[in-house]
N, C-alpha and C positions, 0 to 999 in steps of 0.2 A: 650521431648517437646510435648506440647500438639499441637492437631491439631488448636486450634481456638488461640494460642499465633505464628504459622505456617503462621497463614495468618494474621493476625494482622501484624506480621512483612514484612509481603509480600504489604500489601497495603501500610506502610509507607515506603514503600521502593519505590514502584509507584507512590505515594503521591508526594513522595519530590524528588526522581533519575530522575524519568522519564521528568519534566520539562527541565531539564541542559541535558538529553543527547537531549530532543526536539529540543532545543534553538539550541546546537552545529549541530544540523545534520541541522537543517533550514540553518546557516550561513553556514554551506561546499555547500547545495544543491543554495544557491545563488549565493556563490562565481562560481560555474558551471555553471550556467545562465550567466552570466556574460563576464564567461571565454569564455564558448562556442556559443555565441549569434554574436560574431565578426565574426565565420565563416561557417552561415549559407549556404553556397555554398555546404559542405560536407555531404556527406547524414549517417554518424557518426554524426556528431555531432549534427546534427536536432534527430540522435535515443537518444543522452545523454540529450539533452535539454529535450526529452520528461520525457524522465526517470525520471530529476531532479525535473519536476513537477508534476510527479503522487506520487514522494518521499515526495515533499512539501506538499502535501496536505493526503499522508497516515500521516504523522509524526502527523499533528495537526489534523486531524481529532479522529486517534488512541489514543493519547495523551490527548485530550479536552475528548473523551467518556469516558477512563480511571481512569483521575480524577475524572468525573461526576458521574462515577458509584460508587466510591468509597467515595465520600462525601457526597451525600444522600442516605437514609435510604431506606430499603427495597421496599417502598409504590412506589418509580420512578420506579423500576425495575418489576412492573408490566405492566407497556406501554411496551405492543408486538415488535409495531411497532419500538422502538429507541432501542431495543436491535436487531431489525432484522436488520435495518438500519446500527447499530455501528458496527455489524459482517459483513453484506455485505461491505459495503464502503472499510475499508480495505482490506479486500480481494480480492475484483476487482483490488486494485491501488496496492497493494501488487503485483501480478502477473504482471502486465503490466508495472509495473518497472524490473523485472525480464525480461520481454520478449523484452524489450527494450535494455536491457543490453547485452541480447543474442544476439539482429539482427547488435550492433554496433562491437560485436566482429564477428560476420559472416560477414559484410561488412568488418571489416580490413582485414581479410583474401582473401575473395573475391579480393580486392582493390589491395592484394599484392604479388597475383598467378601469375606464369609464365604463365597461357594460359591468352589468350586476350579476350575469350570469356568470362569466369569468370569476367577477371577487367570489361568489359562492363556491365554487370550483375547490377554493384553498381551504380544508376543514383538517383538525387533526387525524380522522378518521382516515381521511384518504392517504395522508402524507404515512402514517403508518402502515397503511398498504403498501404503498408506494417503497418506502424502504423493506418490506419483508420481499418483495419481489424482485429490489435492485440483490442484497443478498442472494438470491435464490436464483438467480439470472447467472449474478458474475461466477459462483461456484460452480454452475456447468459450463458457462462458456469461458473458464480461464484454465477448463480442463486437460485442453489440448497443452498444456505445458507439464501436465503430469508425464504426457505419452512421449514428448519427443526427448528426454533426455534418454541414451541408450551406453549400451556398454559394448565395449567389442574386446572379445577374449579375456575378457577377467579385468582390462585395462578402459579406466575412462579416459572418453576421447580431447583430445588439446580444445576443439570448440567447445565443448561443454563445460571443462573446466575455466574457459574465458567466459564463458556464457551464466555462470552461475555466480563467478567473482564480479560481471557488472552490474547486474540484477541485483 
Protein backbone atom coordinates (compact mmCIF):
# COMPACT_ATOMS: atom_id res chain seq x y z
CA UNK A 1 0.00 0.00 0.00
CA UNK A 2 1.04 3.25 -0.90
CA UNK A 3 1.55 5.95 1.49
CA UNK A 4 -1.02 8.53 0.11
CA UNK A 5 -3.91 5.47 -0.27
CA UNK A 6 -2.48 5.13 3.94
CA UNK A 7 -3.90 8.34 4.70
CA UNK A 8 -6.69 8.62 2.45
CA UNK A 9 -7.97 5.76 4.32
CA UNK A 10 -6.87 7.31 7.61
CA UNK A 11 -8.88 10.57 7.02
CA UNK A 12 -12.16 8.64 5.90
CA UNK A 13 -11.94 6.93 8.68
CA UNK A 14 -11.76 10.30 10.96
CA UNK A 15 -14.12 11.68 8.38
CA UNK A 16 -16.89 9.43 9.27
CA UNK A 17 -15.71 7.15 12.78
CA UNK A 18 -14.82 9.91 14.71
CA UNK A 19 -18.34 11.79 14.64
CA UNK A 20 -20.15 8.43 16.39
CA UNK A 21 -17.44 7.63 18.76
CA UNK A 22 -17.82 11.97 19.38
CA UNK A 23 -21.54 11.75 19.69
CA UNK A 24 -21.31 8.42 22.08
CA UNK A 25 -18.52 9.80 24.52
CA UNK A 26 -20.63 13.31 24.72
CA UNK A 27 -23.79 11.18 25.81
CA UNK A 28 -21.55 8.84 28.52
CA UNK A 29 -19.86 12.48 29.50
CA UNK A 30 -23.50 13.86 30.15
CA UNK A 31 -25.07 10.95 31.47
CA UNK A 32 -21.98 11.77 34.30
CA UNK A 33 -23.15 15.38 34.64
CA UNK A 34 -26.13 14.33 35.38
CA UNK A 35 -25.42 11.32 37.62
CA UNK A 36 -22.84 13.13 39.57
CA UNK A 37 -24.32 16.77 39.71
CA UNK A 38 -26.86 15.27 42.66
CA UNK A 39 -24.09 14.96 44.82
CA UNK A 40 -22.23 17.80 44.78
CA UNK A 41 -21.38 17.61 48.72
CA UNK A 42 -18.53 14.88 47.65
CA UNK A 43 -15.30 16.32 46.73
CA UNK A 44 -15.07 13.01 44.14
CA UNK A 45 -17.43 13.86 42.45
CA UNK A 46 -17.08 17.72 42.04
CA UNK A 47 -13.22 15.95 40.69
CA UNK A 48 -15.53 13.60 37.95
CA UNK A 49 -17.91 16.50 37.18
CA UNK A 50 -14.73 18.49 36.34
CA UNK A 51 -13.30 15.86 34.33
CA UNK A 52 -16.60 15.10 32.47
CA UNK A 53 -16.32 18.75 31.16
CA UNK A 54 -12.88 19.17 30.13
CA UNK A 55 -13.89 15.45 28.25
CA UNK A 56 -16.93 17.40 26.74
CA UNK A 57 -15.25 20.02 25.31
CA UNK A 58 -11.74 17.95 24.31
CA UNK A 59 -14.16 15.50 22.31
CA UNK A 60 -15.83 18.60 20.27
CA UNK A 61 -13.28 20.65 20.05
CA UNK A 62 -10.66 17.62 18.87
CA UNK A 63 -13.46 16.34 16.81
CA UNK A 64 -14.74 19.69 14.98
CA UNK A 65 -10.62 20.70 14.15
CA UNK A 66 -10.24 17.11 12.98
CA UNK A 67 -12.85 17.18 10.55
CA UNK A 68 -11.99 20.94 9.63
CA UNK A 69 -8.68 20.00 8.84
CA UNK A 70 -9.50 17.22 6.96
CA UNK A 71 -12.29 18.78 4.62
CA UNK A 72 -10.51 21.75 3.38
CA UNK A 73 -7.74 22.10 1.27
CA UNK A 74 -4.20 22.84 2.10
CA UNK A 75 -4.58 26.99 1.80
CA UNK A 76 -6.78 26.61 5.72
CA UNK A 77 -3.73 24.83 7.03
CA UNK A 78 -1.65 27.73 6.55
CA UNK A 79 -3.32 29.87 9.51
CA UNK A 80 -0.58 29.41 12.16
CA UNK A 81 -2.74 30.39 14.57
CA UNK A 82 -5.77 27.50 14.22
CA UNK A 83 -3.31 24.91 14.00
CA UNK A 84 -1.60 26.23 17.19
CA UNK A 85 -4.78 26.77 18.85
CA UNK A 86 -6.36 23.00 17.64
CA UNK A 87 -3.03 21.41 19.20
CA UNK A 88 -3.05 23.49 22.35
CA UNK A 89 -6.73 23.22 23.37
CA UNK A 90 -6.66 19.55 23.41
CA UNK A 91 -3.96 19.27 25.01
CA UNK A 92 -4.59 21.36 28.01
CA UNK A 93 -8.20 19.48 28.45
CA UNK A 94 -6.57 16.27 27.54
CA UNK A 95 -4.31 16.44 30.68
CA UNK A 96 -6.74 18.07 33.17
CA UNK A 97 -9.19 15.25 32.57
CA UNK A 98 -6.36 12.90 33.41
CA UNK A 99 -5.42 14.95 36.37
CA UNK A 100 -8.83 14.98 37.55
CA UNK A 101 -9.31 11.46 37.35
CA UNK A 102 -6.07 11.06 39.32
CA UNK A 103 -7.27 13.41 42.29
CA UNK A 104 -10.93 11.57 42.44
CA UNK A 105 -9.09 8.20 42.80
CA UNK A 106 -6.48 9.86 45.48
CA UNK A 107 -9.62 11.19 47.26
CA UNK A 108 -11.27 7.59 47.34
CA UNK A 109 -8.36 6.41 48.95
CA UNK A 110 -7.70 9.03 51.01
CA UNK A 111 -11.63 9.05 51.97
CA UNK A 112 -11.11 5.23 52.84
CA UNK A 113 -7.72 4.92 55.04
CA UNK A 114 -7.78 3.82 58.42
CA UNK A 115 -5.79 6.86 59.81
CA UNK A 116 -8.21 9.88 60.42
CA UNK A 117 -5.77 12.21 59.35
CA UNK A 118 -5.83 11.04 55.84
CA UNK A 119 -9.95 10.83 55.75
CA UNK A 120 -9.72 14.67 57.00
CA UNK A 121 -7.28 15.45 54.20
CA UNK A 122 -10.59 14.95 51.69
CA UNK A 123 -12.75 18.42 52.30
CA UNK A 124 -14.51 20.28 49.33
CA UNK A 125 -12.43 23.17 50.19
CA UNK A 126 -9.25 21.60 49.25
CA UNK A 127 -10.51 19.64 46.22
CA UNK A 128 -11.57 22.98 44.89
CA UNK A 129 -8.17 24.11 45.33
CA UNK A 130 -6.88 21.32 44.01
CA UNK A 131 -8.83 21.83 40.65
CA UNK A 132 -8.15 25.77 40.30
CA UNK A 133 -4.57 24.77 40.44
CA UNK A 134 -4.66 21.66 38.14
CA UNK A 135 -6.23 24.42 35.55
CA UNK A 136 -3.67 26.91 36.18
CA UNK A 137 -0.78 24.31 36.02
CA UNK A 138 -1.77 22.62 32.65
CA UNK A 139 -2.45 26.17 30.98
CA UNK A 140 1.26 27.04 31.41
CA UNK A 141 2.78 23.72 31.11
CA UNK A 142 0.79 22.79 27.84
CA UNK A 143 2.23 26.07 26.51
CA UNK A 144 5.06 24.68 24.97
CA UNK A 145 2.79 23.48 22.14
CA UNK A 146 1.72 26.97 21.38
CA UNK A 147 5.55 27.78 20.50
CA UNK A 148 6.55 24.67 18.42
CA UNK A 149 4.15 24.78 15.70
CA UNK A 150 6.36 27.16 12.92
CA UNK A 151 6.03 28.27 9.40
CA UNK A 152 8.68 28.25 6.90
CA UNK A 153 8.39 30.77 3.96
CA UNK A 154 4.63 31.52 3.95
CA UNK A 155 4.32 27.48 3.74
CA UNK A 156 3.32 24.97 6.78
CA UNK A 157 5.58 22.37 7.37
CA UNK A 158 4.35 18.38 6.16
CA UNK A 159 5.04 17.48 10.18
CA UNK A 160 2.98 20.02 11.53
CA UNK A 161 0.23 19.43 9.27
CA UNK A 162 0.44 15.52 10.41
CA UNK A 163 0.89 16.72 13.73
CA UNK A 164 -2.21 18.86 14.13
CA UNK A 165 -4.39 16.14 12.02
CA UNK A 166 -3.43 13.55 15.00
CA UNK A 167 -3.87 15.62 17.86
Amino acid sequence: MSSLMLTTIQNQMIFYGYPIFMGLGCIGNIFILILFNRQRQNACSIYLINAAIANLLYLTITGFSRIFFISYNQTVLQALILCKISSYVPGFLGQVTKTMLLLACIDRYMITSDRASFRAFSTLKRAKYFIFFTYIFWLIAASYLLIMATTNNGLLLKQIKHWCLIR
